[in-house]
C-alpha positions as CSV (number, residue, x, y, z in Angstrom):
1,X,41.1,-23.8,33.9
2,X,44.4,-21.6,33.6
3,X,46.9,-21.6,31.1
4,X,49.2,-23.2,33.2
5,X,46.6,-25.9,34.7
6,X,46.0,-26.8,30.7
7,X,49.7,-27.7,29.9
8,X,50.1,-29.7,33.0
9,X,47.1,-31.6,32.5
10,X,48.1,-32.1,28.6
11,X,51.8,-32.8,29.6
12,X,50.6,-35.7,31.8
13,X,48.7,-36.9,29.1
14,X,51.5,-36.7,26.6
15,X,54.2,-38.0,28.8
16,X,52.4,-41.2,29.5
17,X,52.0,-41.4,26.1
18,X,55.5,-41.3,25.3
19,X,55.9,-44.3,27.8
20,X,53.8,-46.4,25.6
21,X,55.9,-45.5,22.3
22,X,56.8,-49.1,20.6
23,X,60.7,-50.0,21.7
24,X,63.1,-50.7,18.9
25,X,62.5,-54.1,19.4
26,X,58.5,-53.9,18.4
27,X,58.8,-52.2,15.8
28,X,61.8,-54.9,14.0
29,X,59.0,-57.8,15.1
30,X,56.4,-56.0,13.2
31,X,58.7,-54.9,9.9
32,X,59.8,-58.2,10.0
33,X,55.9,-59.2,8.8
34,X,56.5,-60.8,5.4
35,X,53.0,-59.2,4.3
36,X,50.2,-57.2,5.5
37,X,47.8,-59.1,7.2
38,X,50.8,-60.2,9.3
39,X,52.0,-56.4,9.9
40,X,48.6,-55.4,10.9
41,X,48.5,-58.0,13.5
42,X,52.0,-57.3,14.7
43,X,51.3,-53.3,15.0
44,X,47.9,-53.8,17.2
45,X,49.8,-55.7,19.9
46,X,51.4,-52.3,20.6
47,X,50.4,-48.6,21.2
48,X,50.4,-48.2,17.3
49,X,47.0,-49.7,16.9
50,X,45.8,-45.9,17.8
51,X,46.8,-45.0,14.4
52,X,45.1,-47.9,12.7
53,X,40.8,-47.5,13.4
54,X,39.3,-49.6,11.2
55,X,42.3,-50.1,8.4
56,X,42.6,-53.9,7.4
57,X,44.4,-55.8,4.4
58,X,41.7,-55.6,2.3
59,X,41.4,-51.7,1.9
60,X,42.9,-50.0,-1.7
61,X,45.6,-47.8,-1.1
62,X,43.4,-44.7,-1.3
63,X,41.5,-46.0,1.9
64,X,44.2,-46.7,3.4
65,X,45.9,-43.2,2.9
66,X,42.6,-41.5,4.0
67,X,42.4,-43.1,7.1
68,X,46.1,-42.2,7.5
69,X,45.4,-38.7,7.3
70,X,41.9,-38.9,9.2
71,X,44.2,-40.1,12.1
72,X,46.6,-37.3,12.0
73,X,43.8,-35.3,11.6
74,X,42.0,-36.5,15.1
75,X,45.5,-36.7,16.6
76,X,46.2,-32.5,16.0
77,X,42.3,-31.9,17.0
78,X,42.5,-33.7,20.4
79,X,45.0,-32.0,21.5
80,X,44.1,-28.6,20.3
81,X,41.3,-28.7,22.2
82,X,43.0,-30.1,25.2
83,X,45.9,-27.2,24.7
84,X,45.5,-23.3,26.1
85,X,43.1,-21.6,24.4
86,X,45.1,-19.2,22.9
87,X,47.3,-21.8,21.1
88,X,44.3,-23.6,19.7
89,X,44.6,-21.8,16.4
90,X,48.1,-22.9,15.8
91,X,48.2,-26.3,16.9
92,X,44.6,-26.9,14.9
93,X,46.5,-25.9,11.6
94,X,48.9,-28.5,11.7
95,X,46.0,-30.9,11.3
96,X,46.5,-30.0,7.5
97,X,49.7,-30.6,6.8
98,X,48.9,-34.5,4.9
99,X,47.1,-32.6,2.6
100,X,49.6,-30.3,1.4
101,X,50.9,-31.9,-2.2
102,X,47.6,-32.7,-2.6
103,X,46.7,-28.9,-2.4
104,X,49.5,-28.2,-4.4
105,X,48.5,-30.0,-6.8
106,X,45.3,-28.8,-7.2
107,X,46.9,-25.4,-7.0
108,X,48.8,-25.6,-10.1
109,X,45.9,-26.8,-11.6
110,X,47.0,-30.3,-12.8
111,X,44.1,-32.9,-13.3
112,X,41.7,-34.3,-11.0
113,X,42.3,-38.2,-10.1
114,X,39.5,-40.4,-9.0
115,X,40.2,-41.0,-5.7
116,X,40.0,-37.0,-4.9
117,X,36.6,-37.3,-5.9
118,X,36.0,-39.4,-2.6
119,X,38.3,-37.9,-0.3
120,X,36.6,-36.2,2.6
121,X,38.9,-33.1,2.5
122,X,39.6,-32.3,-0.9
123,X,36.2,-33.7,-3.1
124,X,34.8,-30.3,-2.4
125,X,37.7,-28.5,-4.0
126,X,38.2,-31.5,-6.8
127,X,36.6,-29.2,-10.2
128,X,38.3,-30.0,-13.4
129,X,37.8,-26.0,-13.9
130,X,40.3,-23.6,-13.1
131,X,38.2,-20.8,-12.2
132,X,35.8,-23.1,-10.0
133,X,38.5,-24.6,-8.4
134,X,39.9,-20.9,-7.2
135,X,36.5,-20.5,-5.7
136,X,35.9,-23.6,-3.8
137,X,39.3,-22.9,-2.1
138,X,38.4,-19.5,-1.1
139,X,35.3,-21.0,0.7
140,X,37.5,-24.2,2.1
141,X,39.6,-23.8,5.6
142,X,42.2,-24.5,3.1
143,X,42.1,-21.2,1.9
144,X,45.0,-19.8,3.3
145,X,47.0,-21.6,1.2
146,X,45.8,-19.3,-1.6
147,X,48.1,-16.4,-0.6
148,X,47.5,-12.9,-1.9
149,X,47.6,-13.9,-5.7
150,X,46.3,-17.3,-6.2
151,X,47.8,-17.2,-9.8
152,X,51.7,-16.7,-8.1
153,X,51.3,-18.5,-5.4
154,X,50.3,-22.4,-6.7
155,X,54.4,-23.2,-5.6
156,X,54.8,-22.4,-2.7
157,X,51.9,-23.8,-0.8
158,X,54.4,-24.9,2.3
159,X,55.4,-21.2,2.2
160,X,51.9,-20.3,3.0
161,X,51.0,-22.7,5.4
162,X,53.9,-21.8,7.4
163,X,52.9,-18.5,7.1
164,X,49.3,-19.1,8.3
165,X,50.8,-20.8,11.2
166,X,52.9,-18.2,12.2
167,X,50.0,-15.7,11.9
168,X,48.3,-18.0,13.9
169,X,50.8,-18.1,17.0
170,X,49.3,-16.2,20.3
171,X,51.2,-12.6,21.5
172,X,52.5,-15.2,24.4
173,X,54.6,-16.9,21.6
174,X,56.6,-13.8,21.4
175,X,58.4,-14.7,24.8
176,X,59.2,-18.1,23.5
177,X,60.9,-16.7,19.7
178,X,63.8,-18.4,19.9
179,X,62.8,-21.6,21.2
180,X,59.6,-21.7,18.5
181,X,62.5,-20.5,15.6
182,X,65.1,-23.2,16.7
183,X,62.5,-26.0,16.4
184,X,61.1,-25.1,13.1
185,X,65.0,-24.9,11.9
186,X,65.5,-28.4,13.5
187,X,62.8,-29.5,11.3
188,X,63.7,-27.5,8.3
189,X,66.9,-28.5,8.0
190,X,66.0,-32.1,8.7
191,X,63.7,-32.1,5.5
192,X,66.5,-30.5,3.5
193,X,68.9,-33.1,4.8
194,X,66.5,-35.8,3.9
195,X,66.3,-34.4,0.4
196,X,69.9,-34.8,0.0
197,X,70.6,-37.7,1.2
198,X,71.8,-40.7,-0.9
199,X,70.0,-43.1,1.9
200,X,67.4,-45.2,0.8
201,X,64.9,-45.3,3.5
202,X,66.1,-42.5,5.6
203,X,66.0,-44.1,8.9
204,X,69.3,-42.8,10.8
205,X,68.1,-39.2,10.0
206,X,64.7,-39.7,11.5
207,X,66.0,-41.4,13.9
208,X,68.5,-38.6,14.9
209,X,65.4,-36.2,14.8
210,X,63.2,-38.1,17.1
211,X,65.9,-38.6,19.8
212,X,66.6,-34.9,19.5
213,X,63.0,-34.0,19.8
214,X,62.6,-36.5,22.6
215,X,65.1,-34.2,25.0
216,X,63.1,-31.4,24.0
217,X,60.5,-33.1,25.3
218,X,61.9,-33.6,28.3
219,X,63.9,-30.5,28.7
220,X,60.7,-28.6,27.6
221,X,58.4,-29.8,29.7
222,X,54.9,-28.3,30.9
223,X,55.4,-25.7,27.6
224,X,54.1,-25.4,24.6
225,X,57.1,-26.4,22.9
226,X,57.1,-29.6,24.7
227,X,53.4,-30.1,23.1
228,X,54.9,-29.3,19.3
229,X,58.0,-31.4,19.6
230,X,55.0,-34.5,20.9
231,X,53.0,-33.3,17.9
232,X,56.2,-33.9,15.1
233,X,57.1,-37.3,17.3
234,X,53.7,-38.3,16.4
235,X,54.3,-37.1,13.1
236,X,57.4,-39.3,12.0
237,X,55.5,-42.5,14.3
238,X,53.0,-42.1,12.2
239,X,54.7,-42.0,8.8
240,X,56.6,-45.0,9.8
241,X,53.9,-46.9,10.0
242,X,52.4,-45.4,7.1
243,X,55.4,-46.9,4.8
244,X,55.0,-50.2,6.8
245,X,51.3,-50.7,5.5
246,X,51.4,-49.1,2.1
247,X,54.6,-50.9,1.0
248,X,53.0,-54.5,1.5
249,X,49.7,-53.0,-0.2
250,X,51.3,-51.7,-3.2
251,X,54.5,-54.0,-2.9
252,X,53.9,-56.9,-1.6
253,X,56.4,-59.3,-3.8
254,X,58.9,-56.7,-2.8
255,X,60.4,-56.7,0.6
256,X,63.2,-54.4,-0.3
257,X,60.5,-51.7,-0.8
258,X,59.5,-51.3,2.7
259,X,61.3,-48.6,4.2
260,X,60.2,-45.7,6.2
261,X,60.5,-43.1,2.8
């Protein structure tokens, strides 16, 4: 199948998806679940339950965040391999991006906590030992994040990853520069913004990001940055939700706790 054939095909997908995004509305019905079992209910009367699989009010919080990040994980992998060839690369490395602090943490070698032990990612780079650590990673697909001097680098693991993704972008990329740079400063600056903000759940600043990514969308269509701005749409739907179910885990005497953040 062409290049071409493969965005349309994956647009088509994607935009129907989009049609089935939850509405403002659905999404107050199901944060206005008192607790958990109630939010879970709520959620799989829309197109959220995607994100769910097998989660349930019963799961510890360590369950619950695996599963989160074994749906991103399947979410970045389907459409990779639905995407051109020659951006599969790219698109597959944002599957790692939930597992960034915990590689950082790792990285600056801080201890080990139980539920890393477990975790189907990060048990095989989860040694108490510095030096053993170092070598698992240079054996994991993680091991980008290393950089040229493991010992300097342990900080800036988002450096690296960004880097590895840019490595990873096709020659093709090269006529879309500017449309590739403004995204990733639409993001960037979002994140800074979020970190100085004196809101206490962040909503209107996602919510300003996902309406601007939406006409990208749509503006963008049948390209590849069409298929990224989907990609961080899914990403900020899908850490919504994430706050909606941990905060009635962790915090379920607390309703004031449960905010996107």
């Amino acid at each position: 199948m062409a290049e071409d054939a493969r965005l349309a095909y994956l647009q088509a997908r994607l935009q129907a998806r989009h049609g089935e995004r939850p509405s403002p509305e659905e999404w107050r019905l199901a944060e206005a679940s008192a607790d958990l079992s109630h939010y879970l209910e709520a959620v799989r009367r829309t197109a959220l339950r995607r994100w769910l699989g097998d989660i349930n009010h019963e799961l510890p919080a360590p369950a619950l965040e695996r599963q989160f990040r074994a749906a991103w994980r399947q979410a970045v992998d389907e459409i990779a391999a639905l995407g051109p060839d020659e951006w599969h690369p790219a698109i597959a490395w944002l599957r790692w991006l939930p597992e960034l602090p915990a590689t950082d943490h790792l990285l600056r070698g801080a201890g080990v906590p139980p539920w890393m032990r477990s975790d189907p990612v990060l048990k095989d780079l989860a040694f108490e030992e510095p030096q053993r650590r170092l070598e698992a990673f240079r054996e994991h697909p993680l091991a980008p994040l290393l950089g040229p001097d493991p010992e300097l680098q342990a900080a800036r693991v988002s450096a690296q990853w960004l880097a590895e993704w840019q490595r990873r972008l096709p020659k093709s990329a090269r006529g879309q520069r500017k449309e590739l740079e403004d995204l990733l400063q639409l993001v960037q600056s979002h994140i800074e913004a979020m970190r100085a903000s004196a809101e206490t759940d962040g909503n209107a600043l996602r919510t300003t990001l996902a309406a601007t990514l939406a006409r990208r969308f749509r503006r963008q269509a049948g390209t590849i940055i069409a298929v990224l701005a989907h990609l961080v749409l899914d990403g900020l739907e899908l850490e919504r939700l994430r706050a909606g179910v941990m905060s009635r885990s962790l915090l379920p005497e607390r309703p004031e706790g449960r905010t996107w953040a």
